[in-house]
MDAnalysis code that builds the backbone (N, CA, C; Angstrom):
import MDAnalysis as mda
import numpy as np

u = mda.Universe.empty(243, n_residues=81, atom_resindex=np.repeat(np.arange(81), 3), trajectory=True)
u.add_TopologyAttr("name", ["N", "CA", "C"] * 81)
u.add_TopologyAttr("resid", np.arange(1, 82))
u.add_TopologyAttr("resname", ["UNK", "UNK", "UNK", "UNK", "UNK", "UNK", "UNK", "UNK", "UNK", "UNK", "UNK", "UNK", "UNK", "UNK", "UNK", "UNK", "UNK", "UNK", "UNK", "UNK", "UNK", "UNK", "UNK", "UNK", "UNK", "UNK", "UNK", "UNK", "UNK", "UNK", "UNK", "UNK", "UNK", "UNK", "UNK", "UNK", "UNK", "UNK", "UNK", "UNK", "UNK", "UNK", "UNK", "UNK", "UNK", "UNK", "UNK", "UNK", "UNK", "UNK", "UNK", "UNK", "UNK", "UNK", "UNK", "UNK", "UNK", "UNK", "UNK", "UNK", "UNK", "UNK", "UNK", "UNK", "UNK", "UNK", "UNK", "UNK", "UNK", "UNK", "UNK", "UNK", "UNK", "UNK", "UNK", "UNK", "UNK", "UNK", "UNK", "UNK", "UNK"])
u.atoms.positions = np.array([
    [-6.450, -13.093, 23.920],
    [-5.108, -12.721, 23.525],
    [-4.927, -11.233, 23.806],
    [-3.801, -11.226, 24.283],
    [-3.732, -9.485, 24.916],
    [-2.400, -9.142, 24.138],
    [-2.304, -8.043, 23.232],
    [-1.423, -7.205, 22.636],
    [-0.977, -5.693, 23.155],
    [-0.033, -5.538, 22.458],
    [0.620, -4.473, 23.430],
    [0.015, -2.885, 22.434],
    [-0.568, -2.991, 20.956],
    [-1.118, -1.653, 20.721],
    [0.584, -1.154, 19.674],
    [1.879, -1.432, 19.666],
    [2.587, -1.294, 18.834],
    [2.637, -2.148, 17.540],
    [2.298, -2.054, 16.914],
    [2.383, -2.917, 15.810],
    [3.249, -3.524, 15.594],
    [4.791, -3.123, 15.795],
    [5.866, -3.667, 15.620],
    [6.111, -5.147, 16.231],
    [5.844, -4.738, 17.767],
    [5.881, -5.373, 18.618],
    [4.521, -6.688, 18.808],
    [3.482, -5.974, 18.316],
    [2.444, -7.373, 18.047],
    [2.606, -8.186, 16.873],
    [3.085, -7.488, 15.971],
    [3.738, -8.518, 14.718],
    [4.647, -10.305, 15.025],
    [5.111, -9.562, 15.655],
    [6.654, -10.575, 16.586],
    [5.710, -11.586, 17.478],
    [4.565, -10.706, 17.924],
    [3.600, -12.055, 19.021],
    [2.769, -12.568, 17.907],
    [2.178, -12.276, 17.093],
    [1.288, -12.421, 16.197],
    [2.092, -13.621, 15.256],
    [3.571, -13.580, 14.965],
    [4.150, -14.423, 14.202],
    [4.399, -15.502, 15.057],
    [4.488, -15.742, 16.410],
    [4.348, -16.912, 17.164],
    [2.745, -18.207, 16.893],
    [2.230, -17.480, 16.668],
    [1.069, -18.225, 16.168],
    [0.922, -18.923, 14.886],
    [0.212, -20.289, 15.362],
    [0.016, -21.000, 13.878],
    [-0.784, -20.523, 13.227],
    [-1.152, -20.860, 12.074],
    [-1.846, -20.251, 11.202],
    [-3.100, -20.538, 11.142],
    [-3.498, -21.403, 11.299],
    [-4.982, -21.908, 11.794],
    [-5.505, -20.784, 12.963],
    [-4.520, -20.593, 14.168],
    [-4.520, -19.588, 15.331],
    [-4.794, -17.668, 14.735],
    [-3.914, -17.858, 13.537],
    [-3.592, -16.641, 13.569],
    [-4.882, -16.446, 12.291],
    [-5.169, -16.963, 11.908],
    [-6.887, -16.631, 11.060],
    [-8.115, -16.611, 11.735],
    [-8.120, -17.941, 12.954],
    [-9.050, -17.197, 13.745],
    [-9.476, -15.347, 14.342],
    [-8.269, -15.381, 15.018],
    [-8.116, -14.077, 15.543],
    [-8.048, -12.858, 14.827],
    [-7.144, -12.629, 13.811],
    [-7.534, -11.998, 12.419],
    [-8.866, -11.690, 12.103],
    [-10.228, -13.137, 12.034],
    [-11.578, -12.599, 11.861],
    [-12.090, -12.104, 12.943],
    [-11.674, -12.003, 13.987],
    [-12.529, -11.782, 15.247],
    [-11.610, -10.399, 15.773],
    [-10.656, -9.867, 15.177],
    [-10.130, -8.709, 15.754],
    [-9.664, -8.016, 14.728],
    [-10.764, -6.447, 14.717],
    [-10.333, -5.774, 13.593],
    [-8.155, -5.394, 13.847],
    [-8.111, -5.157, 14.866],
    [-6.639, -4.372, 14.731],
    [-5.946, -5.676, 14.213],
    [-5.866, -6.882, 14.741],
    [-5.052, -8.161, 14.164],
    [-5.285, -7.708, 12.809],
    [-6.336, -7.771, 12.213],
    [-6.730, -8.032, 10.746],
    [-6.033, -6.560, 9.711],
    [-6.034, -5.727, 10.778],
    [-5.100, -4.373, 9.914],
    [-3.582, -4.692, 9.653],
    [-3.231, -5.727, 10.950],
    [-2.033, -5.862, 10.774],
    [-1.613, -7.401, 9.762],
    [-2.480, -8.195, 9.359],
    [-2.199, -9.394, 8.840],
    [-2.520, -8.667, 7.582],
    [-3.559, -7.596, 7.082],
    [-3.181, -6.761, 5.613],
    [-2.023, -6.600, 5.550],
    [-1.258, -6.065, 6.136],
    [0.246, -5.562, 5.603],
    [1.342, -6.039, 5.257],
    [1.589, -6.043, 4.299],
    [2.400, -7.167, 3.275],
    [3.759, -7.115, 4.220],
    [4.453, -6.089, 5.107],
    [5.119, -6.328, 5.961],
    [5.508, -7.115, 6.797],
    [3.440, -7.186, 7.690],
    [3.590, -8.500, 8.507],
    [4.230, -9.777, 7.721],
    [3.509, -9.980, 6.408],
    [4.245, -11.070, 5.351],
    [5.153, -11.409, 5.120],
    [5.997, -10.731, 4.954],
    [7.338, -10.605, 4.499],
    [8.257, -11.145, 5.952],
    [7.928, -10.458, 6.875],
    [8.328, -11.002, 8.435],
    [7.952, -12.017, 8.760],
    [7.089, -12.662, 8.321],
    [6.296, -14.096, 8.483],
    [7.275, -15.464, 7.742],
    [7.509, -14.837, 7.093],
    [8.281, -15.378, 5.949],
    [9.398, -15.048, 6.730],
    [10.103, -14.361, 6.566],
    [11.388, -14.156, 6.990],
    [11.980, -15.362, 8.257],
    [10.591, -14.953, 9.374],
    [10.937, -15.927, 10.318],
    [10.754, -17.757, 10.267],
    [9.955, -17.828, 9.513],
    [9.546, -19.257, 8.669],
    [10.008, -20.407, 8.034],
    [10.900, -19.179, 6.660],
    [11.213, -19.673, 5.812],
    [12.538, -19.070, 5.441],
    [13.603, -18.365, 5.993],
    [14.291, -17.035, 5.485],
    [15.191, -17.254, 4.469],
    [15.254, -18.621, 3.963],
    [15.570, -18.301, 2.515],
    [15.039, -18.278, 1.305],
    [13.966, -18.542, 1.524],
    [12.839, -18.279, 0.849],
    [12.461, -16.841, 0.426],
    [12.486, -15.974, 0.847],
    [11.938, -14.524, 0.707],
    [12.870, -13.958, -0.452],
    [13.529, -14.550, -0.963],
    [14.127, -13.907, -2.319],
    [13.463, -14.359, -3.640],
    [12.348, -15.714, -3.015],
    [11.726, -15.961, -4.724],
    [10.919, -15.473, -4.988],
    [10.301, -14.500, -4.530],
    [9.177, -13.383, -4.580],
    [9.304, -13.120, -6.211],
    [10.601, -12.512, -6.306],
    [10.539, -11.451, -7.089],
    [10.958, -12.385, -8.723],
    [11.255, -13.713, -8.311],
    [11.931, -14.983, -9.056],
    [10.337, -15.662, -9.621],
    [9.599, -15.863, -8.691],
    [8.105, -16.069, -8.926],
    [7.118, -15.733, -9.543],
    [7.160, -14.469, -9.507],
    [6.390, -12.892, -9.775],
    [5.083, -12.646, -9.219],
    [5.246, -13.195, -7.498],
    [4.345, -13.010, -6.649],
    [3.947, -11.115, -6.594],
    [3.049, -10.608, -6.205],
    [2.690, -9.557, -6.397],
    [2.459, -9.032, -4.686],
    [2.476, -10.039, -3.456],
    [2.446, -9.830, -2.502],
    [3.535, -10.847, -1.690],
    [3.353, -10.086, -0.530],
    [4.565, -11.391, 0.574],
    [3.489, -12.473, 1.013],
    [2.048, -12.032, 0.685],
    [1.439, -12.810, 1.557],
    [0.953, -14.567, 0.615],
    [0.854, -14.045, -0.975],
    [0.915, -14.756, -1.606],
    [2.330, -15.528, -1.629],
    [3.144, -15.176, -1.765],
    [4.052, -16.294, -1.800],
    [4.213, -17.177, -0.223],
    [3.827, -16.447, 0.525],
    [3.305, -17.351, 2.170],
    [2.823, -18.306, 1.804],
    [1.636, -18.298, 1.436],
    [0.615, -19.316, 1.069],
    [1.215, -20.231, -0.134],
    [1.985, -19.607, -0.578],
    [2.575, -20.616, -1.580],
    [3.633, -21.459, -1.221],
    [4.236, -20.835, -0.319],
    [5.598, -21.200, 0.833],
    [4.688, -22.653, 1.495],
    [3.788, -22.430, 2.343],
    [2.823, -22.882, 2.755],
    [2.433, -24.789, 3.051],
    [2.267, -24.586, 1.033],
    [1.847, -25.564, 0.565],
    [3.176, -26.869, 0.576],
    [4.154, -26.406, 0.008],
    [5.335, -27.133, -0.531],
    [5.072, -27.689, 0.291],
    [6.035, -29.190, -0.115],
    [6.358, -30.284, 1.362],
    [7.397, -29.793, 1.529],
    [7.935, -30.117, 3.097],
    [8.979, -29.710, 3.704],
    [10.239, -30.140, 3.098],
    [10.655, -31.012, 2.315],
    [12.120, -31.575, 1.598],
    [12.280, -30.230, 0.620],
    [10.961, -29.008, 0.060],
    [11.765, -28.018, -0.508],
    [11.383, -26.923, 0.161],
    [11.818, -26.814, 1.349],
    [11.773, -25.678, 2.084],
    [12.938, -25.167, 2.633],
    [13.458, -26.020, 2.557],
    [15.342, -26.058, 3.331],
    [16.491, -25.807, 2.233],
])
């Protein structure tokens, strides 16, 4: 996998990936793994995912974007929409 070194911009390629995809690479590449820390990438993950979702964060009292991902995650799809 070849990235471009902007974070911004590898976020956006990085969110094309499934998640199974995007944990591999994460353990095997420190810079992926700086950028899957950042509750940013999360929140953008989400955003693109799920985007009405990203308001129950604070409804939840998730403490990260990445936790409510994983919580996003789980649901079956009839409450995701």
């Amino acid at each position: 996998m070849s990235l471009t070194g902007n974070p911004k911009i590898d976020m956006q390629i990085l969110n094309e990936l499934t998640d199974n995809e995007l944990k591999k690479v994460s353990n095997h590449n420190r810079y992926v793994n700086s950028i899957c820390r950042s509750d940013t990438f999360w929140k953008e993950r989400i955003l693109s995912k799920y985007p009405e979702m990203e308001k129950l964060k604070k409804y939840l009292d998730f403490h990260t974007y990445k936790e409510l991902y994983e919580y996003l995650k789980e649901l079956p799809d009839i409450f995701r929409y």
